[in-house]
C-alpha positions, 0 to 999 in steps of 0.5 A, a space after each residue: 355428914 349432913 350438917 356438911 351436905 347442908 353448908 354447901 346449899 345456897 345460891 352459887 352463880 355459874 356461866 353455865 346456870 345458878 345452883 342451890 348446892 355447891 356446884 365445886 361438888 358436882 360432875 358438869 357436863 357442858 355442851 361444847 356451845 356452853 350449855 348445861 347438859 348434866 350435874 350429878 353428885 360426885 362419887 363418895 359424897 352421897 350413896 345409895 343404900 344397899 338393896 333392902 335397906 333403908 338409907 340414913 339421909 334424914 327426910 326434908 333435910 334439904 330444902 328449896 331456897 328462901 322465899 320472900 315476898 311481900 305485897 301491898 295495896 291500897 283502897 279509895 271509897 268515894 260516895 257518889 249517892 247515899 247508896 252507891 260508891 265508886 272504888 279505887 284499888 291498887 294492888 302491888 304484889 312482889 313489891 320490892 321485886 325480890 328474886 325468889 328462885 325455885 327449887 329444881 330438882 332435889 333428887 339426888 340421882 337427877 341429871 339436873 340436881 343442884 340446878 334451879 330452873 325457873 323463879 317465881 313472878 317478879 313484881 306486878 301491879 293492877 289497878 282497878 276503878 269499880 261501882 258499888 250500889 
C-alpha cells in the first residue's frame, strides 16, 4: 500500500495549481472562477485508524519534493599598500535558477493535501567592493 501511495508523488501540473501527489486521486473542489478551494483524499485509499489505535502508514514515508541548489562565488584581492587590500566579491546563489517547490501541506486530512503553495527563492546575485587594512 505505500510503495503505491508513493508512485503517485511527483510534481503534476494543473490549471487550478501544481500538486506533489497525483491530483486523478484527490476530491478538487474548484470555485466557479477556477480557483482551488479543497483537495482531499478520495475515500478508501488512506484511513483513520480506529479510536485507540495505532495507524500503519510508516513515519516519513512521504516527502517534500527534491531540492537542488547549487551556488557559486568568486573573490578579487587587490594590494593597495603593504597592509591594505581592496576586495572584490560576487556571490551567485541558485545559479542555474532551478525551481525548487515547497512542501505544502502533507497531512492527509488537510483541505489542501497534495497542493504545493510556494517555492523557494530563485537566483540571486550580490556584488560587493570592500577595504581590508
Amino acid at each position: 500500500m505505500v510503495s503505491d501511495f508513493k508512485k503517485n508523488i511527483g510534481v503534476y501540473r494543473r490549471p487550478e495549481g501544481i500538486y506533489y501527489f497525483n491530483p486523478d486521486y484527490l476530491n478538487i473542489t474548484l470555485a466557479p472562477n477556477g480557483q482551488l478551494l479543497t483537495a482531499t483524499l478520495k475515500d478508501g485509499i488512506l484511513g483513520a485508524p480506529p479510536p485507540g489505535q495505532f495507524g500503519n502508514f510508516p513515519r516519513n514515508a512521504m516527502n517534500a519534493p527534491t531540492f537542488f541548489q547549487m551556488d557559486a562565488g568568486v573573490i578579487k584581492r587587490t594590494r593597495i599598500r603593504e597592509v591594505a587590500n581592496l576586495e572584490f566579491r560576487a556571490e551567485f546563489f541558485n545559479v542555474f535558477n532551478k525551481v525548487n517547490f515547497g512542501s505544502g501541506s502533507l497531512v492527509f486530512d488537510s483541505v489542501r493535501f497534495g497542493q504545493i503553495q510556494g517555492a523557494f527563492s530563485q537566483r540571486l546575485g550580490q556584488l560587493s567592493v570592500r577595504v581590508n587594512w
